[in-house]
N, C-alpha and C positions, 0 to 999 in steps of 0.2 A: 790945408790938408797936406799932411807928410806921403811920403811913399807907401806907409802900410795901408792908408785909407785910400778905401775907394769909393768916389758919389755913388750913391744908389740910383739907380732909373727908374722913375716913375711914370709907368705905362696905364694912362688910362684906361680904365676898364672899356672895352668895344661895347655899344649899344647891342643888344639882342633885337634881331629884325624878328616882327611878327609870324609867327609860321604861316608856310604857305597855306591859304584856302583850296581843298579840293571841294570841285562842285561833282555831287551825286543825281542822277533819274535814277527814281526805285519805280517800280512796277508791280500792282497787285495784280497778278494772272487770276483771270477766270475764263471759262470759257464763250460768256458771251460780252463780258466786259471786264475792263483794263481800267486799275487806278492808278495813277500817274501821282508823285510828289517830287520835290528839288528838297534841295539843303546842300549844306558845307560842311567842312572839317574845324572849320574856324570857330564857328557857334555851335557845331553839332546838334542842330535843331531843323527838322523840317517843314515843310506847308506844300499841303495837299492842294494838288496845281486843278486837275479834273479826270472825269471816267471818261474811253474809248470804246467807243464797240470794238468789237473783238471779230469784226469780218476780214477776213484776210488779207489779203495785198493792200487794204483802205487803213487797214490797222497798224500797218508797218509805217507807211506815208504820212500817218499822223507822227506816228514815234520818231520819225526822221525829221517831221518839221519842229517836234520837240526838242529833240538834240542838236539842231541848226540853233536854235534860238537858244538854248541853256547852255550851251556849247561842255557836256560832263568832261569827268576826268574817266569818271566810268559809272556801271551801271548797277542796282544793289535790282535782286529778284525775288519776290516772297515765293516759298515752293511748298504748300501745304503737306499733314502730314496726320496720321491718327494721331489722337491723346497718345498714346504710347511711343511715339516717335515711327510707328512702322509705315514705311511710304503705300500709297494705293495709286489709283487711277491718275489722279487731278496734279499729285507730286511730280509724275513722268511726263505731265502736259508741260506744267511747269517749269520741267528740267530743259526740255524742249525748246519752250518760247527761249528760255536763258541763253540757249545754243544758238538758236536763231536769231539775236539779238546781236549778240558776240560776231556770229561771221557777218549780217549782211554790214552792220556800225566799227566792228575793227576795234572797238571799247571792251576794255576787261570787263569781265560781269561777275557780280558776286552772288552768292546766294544764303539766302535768311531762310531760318526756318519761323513759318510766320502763322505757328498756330494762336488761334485767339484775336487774331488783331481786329476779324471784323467785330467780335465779341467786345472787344477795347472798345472799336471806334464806336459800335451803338452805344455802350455802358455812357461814352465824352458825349453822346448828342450830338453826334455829328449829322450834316446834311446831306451830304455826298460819302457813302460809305466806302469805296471799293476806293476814293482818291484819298483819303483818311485814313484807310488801311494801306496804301503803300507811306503815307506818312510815319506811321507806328510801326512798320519793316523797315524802314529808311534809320530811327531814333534809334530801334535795336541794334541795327547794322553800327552805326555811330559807340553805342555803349559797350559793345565788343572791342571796339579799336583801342590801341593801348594809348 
């Protein structure tokens, strides 16, 4: 090589690390019972975990031995709504549980709007509807994400 040339460096290309998995709890509110599902970011798929009664302080103390055990990154919340999108009664329960969720867990909480899901989950045959329907709020939640 004379002086005008220079070697070239060949810099292997860096391996791409797997994106990090976030783990989600979604939550179908109702007011006498709570469906519970998990999933990631990685698979962007959920599975409908089970339904909570929905009695108060027993209801939270289950949620808390759920998020001990699934350890989220945060929380996705179905918040019902009319066919028209206009909120009523069940929206503002819903808004609520999300609030309640966020201060007593310290976990971001998101919120799906999640008309039809129980509509979905009868339509799939599901057995457990209300833990089927936070699955199918959990999947929407995921297909929104860029």
């Amino acid at each position: 090589m004379n002086g005008a040339q220079t070697a070239a460096t060949v810099v292997p290309a860096r391996p791409q690390s797997p994106p990090s998995a976030r783990t989600f709890l979604a939550f179908d509110f109702g007011t006498r019972r709570v469906g519970v599902a998990t999933g990631n970011t990685l698979t962007r798929t959920a599975t409908a975990l089970r339904t909570l009664s929905a009695d108060g302080s027993a209801r939270f103390e289950a949620i808390g031995a759920l998020i001990g055990e699934w350890r989220p990154d945060a929380i996705v919340v179905g918040v019902p709504r009319h066919p028209d999108g206009a909120a009523h009664d069940n929206t503002r329960r819903a808004q609520r549980f999300a609030r309640q969720l966020q201060g007593r867990f310290g976990l971001p909480v998101h919120e799906v709007d999640e008309r039809y899901s129980t509509v979905e989950a009868k339509a799939g045959g599901a057995g457990d509807l209300d833990a089927a329907s936070a699955a199918i709020i959990l999947e929407q939640f995921f297909r929104a994400l860029p």
